[in-house]
C-alpha positions as CSV (number, residue, x, y, z in Angstrom):
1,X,102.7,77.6,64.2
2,X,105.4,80.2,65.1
3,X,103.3,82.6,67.2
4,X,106.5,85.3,67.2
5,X,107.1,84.4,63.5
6,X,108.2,87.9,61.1
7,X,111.0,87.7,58.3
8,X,112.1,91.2,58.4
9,X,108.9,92.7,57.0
10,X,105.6,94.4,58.6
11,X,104.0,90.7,58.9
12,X,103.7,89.2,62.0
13,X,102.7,86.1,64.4
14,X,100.2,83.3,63.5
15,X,98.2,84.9,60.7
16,X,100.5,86.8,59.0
17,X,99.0,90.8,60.2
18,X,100.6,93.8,58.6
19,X,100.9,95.9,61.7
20,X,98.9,98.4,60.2
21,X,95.9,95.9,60.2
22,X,96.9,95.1,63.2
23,X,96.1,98.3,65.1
24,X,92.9,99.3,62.6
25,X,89.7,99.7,64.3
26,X,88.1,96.5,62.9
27,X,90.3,94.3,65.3
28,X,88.6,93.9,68.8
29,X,92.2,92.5,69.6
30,X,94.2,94.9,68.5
31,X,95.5,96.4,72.3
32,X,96.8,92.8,72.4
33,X,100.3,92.1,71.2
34,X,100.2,91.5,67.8
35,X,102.2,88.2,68.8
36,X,99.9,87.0,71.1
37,X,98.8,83.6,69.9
38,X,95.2,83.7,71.2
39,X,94.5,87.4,70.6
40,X,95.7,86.1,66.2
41,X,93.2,83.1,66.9
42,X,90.3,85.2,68.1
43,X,90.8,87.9,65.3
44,X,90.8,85.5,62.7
45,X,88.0,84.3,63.9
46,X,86.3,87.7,63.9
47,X,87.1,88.7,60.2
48,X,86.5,85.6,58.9
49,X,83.0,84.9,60.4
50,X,82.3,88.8,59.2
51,X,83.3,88.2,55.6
52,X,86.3,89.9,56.0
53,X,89.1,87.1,55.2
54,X,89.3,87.5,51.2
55,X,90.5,91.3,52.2
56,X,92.9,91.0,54.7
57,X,95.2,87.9,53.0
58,X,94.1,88.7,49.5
59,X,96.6,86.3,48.2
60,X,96.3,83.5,50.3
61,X,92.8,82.8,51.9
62,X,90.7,81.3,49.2
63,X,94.0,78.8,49.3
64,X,93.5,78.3,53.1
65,X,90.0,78.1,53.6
């Protein structure tokens, strides 16, 4: 994957995070850049395993996982 990948719009890095998700208080991560591979890995990790993943990529994630 593109870890500094963005197309003009508020998505970013890995995953795909809206900035604003990003920076919200669910992300233990979120004083990591949101480009920062690892940090995108780990936060995944964290929504997903907390039920969370259907929420944050409402379009895509029953498509992904």
């Amino acid at each position: 994957g593109r870890r500094r990948a963005g197309s003009g719009t508020p998505f970013r890095g890995l995953f795909q995070y809206h900035t604003g998700t990003w920076a919200a208080s669910w992300n233990p991560y979120r004083g990591d850049s949101i480009y920062d591979g690892s940090a995108q890995i780990f936060a995944t990790c964290y929504a997903v395993s907390r039920g969370m993943g259907p929420s944050l990529w409402t379009t895509t994630f029953w498509s992904q996982y």
